[in-house]
C-alpha positions as CSV (number, residue, x, y, z in Angstrom):
1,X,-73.0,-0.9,29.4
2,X,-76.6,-2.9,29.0
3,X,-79.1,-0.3,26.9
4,X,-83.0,-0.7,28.8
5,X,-84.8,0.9,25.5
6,X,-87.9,1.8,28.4
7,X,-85.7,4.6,29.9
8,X,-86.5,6.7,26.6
9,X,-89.8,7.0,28.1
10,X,-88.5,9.4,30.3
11,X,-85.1,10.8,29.0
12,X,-83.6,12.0,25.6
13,X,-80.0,10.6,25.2
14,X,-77.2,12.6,22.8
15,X,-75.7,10.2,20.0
16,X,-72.7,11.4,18.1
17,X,-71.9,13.2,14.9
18,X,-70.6,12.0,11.6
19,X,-67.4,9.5,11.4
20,X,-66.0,9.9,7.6
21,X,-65.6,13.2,7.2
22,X,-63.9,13.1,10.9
23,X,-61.8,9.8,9.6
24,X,-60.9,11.6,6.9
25,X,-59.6,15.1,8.4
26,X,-57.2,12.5,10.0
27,X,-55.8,11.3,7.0
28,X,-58.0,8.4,4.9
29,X,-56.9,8.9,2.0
30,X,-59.5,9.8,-0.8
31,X,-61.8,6.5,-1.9
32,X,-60.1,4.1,0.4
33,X,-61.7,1.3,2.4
34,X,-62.4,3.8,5.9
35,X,-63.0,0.3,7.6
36,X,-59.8,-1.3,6.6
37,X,-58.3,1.4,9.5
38,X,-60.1,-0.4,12.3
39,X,-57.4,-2.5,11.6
40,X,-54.9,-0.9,10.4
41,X,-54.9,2.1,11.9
42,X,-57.2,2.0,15.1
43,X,-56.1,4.7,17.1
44,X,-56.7,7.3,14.7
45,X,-60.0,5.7,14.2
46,X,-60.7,5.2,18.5
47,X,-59.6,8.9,18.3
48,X,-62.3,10.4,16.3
49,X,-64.5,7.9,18.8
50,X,-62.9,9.9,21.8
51,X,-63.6,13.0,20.3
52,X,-67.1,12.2,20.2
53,X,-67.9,11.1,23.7
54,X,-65.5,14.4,24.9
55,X,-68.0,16.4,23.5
56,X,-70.8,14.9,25.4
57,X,-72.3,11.4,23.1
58,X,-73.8,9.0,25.2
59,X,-74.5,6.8,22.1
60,X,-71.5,6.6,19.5
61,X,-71.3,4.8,16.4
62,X,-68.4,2.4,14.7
63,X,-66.6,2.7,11.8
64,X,-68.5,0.3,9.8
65,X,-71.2,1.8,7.7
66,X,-70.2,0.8,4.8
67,X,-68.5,-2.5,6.3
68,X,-70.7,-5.0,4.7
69,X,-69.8,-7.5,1.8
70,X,-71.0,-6.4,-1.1
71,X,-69.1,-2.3,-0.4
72,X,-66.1,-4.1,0.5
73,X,-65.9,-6.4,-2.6
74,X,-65.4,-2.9,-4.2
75,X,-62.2,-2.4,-2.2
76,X,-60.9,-5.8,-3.1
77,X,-61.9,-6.5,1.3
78,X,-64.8,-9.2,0.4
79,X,-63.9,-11.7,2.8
80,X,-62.6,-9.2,5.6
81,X,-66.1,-7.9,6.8
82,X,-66.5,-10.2,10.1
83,X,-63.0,-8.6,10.9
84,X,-63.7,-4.9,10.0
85,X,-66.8,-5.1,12.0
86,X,-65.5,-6.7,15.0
87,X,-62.6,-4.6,15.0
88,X,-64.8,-1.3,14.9
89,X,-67.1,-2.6,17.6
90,X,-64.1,-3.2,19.7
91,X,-62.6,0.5,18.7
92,X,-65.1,2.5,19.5
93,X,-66.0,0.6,23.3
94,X,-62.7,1.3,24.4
95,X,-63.5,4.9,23.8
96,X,-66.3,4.9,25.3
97,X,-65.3,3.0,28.1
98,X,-68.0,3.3,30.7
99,X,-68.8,7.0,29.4
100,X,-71.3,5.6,26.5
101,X,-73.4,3.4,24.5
102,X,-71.7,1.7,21.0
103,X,-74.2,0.7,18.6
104,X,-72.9,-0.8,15.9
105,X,-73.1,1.1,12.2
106,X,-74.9,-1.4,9.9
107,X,-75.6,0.8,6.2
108,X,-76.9,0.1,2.9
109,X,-75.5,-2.4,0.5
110,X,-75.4,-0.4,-2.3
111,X,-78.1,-2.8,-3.9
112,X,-81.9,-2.7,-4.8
113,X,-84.2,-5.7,-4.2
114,X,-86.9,-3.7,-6.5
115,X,-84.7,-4.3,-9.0
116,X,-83.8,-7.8,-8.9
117,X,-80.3,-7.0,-8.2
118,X,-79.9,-8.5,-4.9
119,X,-82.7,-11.1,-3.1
120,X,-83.7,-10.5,0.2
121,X,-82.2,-13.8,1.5
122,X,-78.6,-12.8,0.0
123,X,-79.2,-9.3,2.1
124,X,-79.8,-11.2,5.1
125,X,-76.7,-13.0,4.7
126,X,-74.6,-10.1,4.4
127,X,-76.2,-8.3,6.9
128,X,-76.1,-11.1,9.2
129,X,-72.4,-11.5,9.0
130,X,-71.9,-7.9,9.9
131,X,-74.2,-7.6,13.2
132,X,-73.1,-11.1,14.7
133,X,-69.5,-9.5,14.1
134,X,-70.5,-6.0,15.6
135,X,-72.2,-8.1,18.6
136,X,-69.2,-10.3,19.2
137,X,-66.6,-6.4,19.5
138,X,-68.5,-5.8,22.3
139,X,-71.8,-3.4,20.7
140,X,-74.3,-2.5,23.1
141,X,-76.7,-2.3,19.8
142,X,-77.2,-2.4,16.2
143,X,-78.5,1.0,14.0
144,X,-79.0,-0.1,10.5
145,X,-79.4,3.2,9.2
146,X,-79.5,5.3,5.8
147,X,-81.6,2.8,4.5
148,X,-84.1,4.1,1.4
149,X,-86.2,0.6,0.4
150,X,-88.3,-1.0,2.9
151,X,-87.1,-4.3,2.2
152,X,-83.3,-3.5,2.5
153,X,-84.6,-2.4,6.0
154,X,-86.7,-5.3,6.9
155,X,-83.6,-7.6,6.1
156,X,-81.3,-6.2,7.9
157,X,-83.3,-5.8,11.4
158,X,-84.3,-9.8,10.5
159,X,-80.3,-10.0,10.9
160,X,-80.0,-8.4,13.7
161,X,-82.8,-10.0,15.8
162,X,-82.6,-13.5,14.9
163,X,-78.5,-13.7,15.6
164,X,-77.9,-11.5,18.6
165,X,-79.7,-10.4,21.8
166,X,-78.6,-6.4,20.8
167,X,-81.2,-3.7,20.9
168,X,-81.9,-2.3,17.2
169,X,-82.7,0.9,15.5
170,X,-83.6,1.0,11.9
171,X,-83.2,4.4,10.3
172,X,-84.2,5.7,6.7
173,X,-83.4,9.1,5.0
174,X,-86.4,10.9,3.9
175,X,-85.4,13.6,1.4
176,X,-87.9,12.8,-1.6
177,X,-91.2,13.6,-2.8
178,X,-92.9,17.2,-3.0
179,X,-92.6,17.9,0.8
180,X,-89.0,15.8,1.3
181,X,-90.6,13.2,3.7
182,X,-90.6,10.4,1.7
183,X,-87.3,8.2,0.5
184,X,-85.5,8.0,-2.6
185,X,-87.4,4.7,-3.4
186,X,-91.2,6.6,-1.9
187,X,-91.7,5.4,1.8
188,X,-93.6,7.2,3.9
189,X,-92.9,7.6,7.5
190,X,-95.7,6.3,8.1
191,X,-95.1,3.1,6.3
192,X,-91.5,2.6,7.8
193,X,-92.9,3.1,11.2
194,X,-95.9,0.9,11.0
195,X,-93.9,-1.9,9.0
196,X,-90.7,-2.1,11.4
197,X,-93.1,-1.7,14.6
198,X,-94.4,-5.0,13.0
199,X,-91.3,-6.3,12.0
200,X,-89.8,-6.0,16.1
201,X,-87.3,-2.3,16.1
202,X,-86.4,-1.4,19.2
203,X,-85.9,2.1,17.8
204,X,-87.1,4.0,14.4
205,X,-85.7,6.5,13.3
206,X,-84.4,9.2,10.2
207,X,-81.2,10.1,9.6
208,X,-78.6,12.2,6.7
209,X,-80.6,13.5,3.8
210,X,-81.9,16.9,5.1
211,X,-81.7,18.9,7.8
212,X,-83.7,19.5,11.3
213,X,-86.1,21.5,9.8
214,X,-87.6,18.8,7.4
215,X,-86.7,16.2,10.0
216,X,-88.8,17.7,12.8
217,X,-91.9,17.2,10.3
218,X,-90.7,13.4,9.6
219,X,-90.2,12.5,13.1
220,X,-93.4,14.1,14.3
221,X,-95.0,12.0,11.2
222,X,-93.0,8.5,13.0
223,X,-94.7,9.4,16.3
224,X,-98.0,9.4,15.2
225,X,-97.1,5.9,13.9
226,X,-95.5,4.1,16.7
227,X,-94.8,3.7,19.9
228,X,-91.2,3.1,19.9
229,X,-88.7,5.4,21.2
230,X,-87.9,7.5,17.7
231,X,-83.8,8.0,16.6
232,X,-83.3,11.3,14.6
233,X,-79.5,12.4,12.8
234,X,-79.9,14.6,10.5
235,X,-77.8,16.8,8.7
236,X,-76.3,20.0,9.5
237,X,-78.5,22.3,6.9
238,X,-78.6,21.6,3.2
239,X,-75.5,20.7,1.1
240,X,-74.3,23.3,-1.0
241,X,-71.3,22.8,-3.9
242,X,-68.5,25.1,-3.6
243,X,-66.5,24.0,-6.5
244,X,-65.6,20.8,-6.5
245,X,-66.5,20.4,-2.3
246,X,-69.8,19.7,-0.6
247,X,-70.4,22.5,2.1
248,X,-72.7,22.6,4.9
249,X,-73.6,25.7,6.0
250,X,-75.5,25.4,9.4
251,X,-73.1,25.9,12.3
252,X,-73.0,24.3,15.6
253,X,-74.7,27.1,17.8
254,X,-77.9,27.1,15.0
255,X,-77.7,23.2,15.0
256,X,-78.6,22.8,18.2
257,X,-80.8,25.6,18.7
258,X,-83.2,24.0,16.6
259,X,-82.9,20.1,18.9
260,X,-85.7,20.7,20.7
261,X,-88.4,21.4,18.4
262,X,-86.9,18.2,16.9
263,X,-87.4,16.6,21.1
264,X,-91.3,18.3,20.8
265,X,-91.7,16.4,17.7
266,X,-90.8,13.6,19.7
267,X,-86.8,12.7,19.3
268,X,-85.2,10.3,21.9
269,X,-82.3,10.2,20.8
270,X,-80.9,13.2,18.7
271,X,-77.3,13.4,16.9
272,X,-76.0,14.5,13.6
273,X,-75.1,12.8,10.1
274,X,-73.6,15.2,7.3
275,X,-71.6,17.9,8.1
276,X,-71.8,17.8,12.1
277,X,-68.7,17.0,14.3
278,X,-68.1,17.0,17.6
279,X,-68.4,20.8,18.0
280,X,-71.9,20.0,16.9
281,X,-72.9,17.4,19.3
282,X,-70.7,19.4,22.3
283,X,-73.8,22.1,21.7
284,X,-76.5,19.8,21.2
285,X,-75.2,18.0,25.0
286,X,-75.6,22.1,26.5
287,X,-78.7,22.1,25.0
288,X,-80.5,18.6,25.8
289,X,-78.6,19.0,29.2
290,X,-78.0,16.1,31.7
C-alpha cells in the first residue's frame, strides 16, 4: 500500500499497540533476542501482527526495535541485523496484507553521542543498515522512534532519507523535566519539532514514557511547532511496580476515552506503546471511527 502523508490533512489513522509484551505472552523467553523470531519463529511473531490489524490498526509496526547493530551485538546477532529487519518487514506485510500500513520499527542504539560513546557517522551506519533492510521487506515507512538525544534522531532520519524513497516519522519520549515534556537528555518539543521539520520528517511525533494525559500537552506543544502531520503512542497510564512486575493500570475503555483530546491537541495518527494491546487499539478504532 503507497502512504500520501497529505491525507493526514484530513483524516486521523489508528497505529497499533505494543509488540514485546505481546511477543512475549507468546513465549520469548526472558532477555532473548525478540528479533531473532522473525526468523525463527515468524508466525508467532506475524500473529501478534494479525492481532493488531484484527483489532482495527491501519498502521502496524515490525519486530525490530531493537534490531539494530550495536543491541544485537549484545545477543551475540551482530552481523544478522540486515536479516532480522528484512525478515520483520516482510512478517508484518503479510499480516497486513492489503488491510494496513507497515512502517518499519527503527529504535535507539542504546548509545549517547553527548558522551563520546558513539559518533554520529557510526549511527548513521547502523541505522542505515536497518532502514535499507526494512525498505527492501516490503515497509511502507520508517518510525525511528523512542529516541531521547536529538542527534541520535537526526542520524537516523539522515538514514532513512538518503537510502530509501519510504516516508519517515521520528518520535521522542518526553517524560523529563518539572512538567514531563522534555526528554531524558532535555529536548523540548519545541526543539525536536523545529529541528526534524528542518532536517525533512515526514511525521513527528512522541511516543512510551507517559501517558495521554502528559502527551496531549507535548503534542499540542509539536503543533505549535510544525506543520507536519504529528504521530502520538503513548503509554497506557503510568507504570506502577507490583513486586518484581511493571503494571499499567489504565484499561482499554479509559485509554481511548481520552484519544480525542489527544486528536484536539492535534494527533494524526494515535496508537499505544507500554502496556496497550490490541484490546486497547480495538477501542481506540470505536472511538476515532472510520
Amino acid at each position: 500500500m503507497a502512504f500520501d502523508v497529505t491525507t493526514l490533512r484530513d483524516t486521523v489513522l489508528v497505529a497499533d499497540g505494543a509488540w514485546g509484551t505481546e511477543l512475549d505472552k507468546r513465549g520469548v523467553p526472558a532477555g532473548y533476542c525478540r528479533e531473532e523470531w522473525n526468523v525463527s519463529n515468524p508466525a508467532v511473531v506475524e500473529s501478534v501482527a494479525a492481532a493488531y490489524v484484527e483489532a482495527g490498526s491501519q498502521i502496524i509496526l515490525t519486530n525490530t526495535f531493537t534490531g539494530n547493530r550495536f543491541i544485537l551485538e549484545r545477543h551475540g546477532f551482530g552481523d544478522r541485523d540486515a536479516e532480522f529487519s528484512r525478515a520483520g518487514a516482510a512478517v508484518s506485510k503479510r499480516a497486513a496484507g492489503d488491510r494496513a500500513l507497515v512502517f518499519g520499527s527503527i529504535g535507539p542504539s542504546g548509545k549517547m553521542v553527548m558522551t563520546g560513546e558513539v559518533s554520529d557517522e557510526d549511527l548513521y551506519g547502523v541505522f542505515k543498515t536497518q532502514a535499507m533492510a526494512l525498505a527492501e521487506g516490503g515497509a511502507d515507512g520508517i518510525v525511528c522512534e523512542t529516541m531521547t538525544e536529538l542527534a541520535e534522531a537526526l542520524a537516523a532520519l539522515r538514514a532513512v532519507k538518503e537510502n530509501t524513497s519510504l516516508p519517515v516519522v521520528v518520535s521522542l519520549t518526553y517524560d523529563s523535566g518539572p512538567d514531563k515534556t522534555a526528554t531524558m537528555m532535555g529536548v523540548t518539543p519545541r526543539q525536536a519539532a523545529e529541528q526534524l521539520t528542518a532536517a525533512g520528517a515526514d511525521l513527528i511525533g512522541c511516543n512510551c514514557g507517559t501517558g495521554i494525559d502528559n502527551y496531549i500537552v507535548v503534542v499540542r506543544l509539536l503543533r505549535e511547532a510544525t506543520d507536519r502531520p504529528i504521530w502520538a503512542k503513548p503509554n497506557a497510564g503510568l507504570p506502577e511496580l507490583h513486586g518484581d512486575k511493571i503494571v499499567y493500570k489504565e484499561s482499554p475503555a479509559e485509554f481511548a476515552a481520552k484519544v480525542p483530546r489527544l486528536i484536539e491537541a492535534g494527533a494524526s495518527v494515535v496508537g499505544g506503546c507500554c502496556g496497550t494491546s490490541p484490546e486497547f487499539i480495538r477501542e481506540v478504532r470505536k472511538v476515532v471511527g472510520g
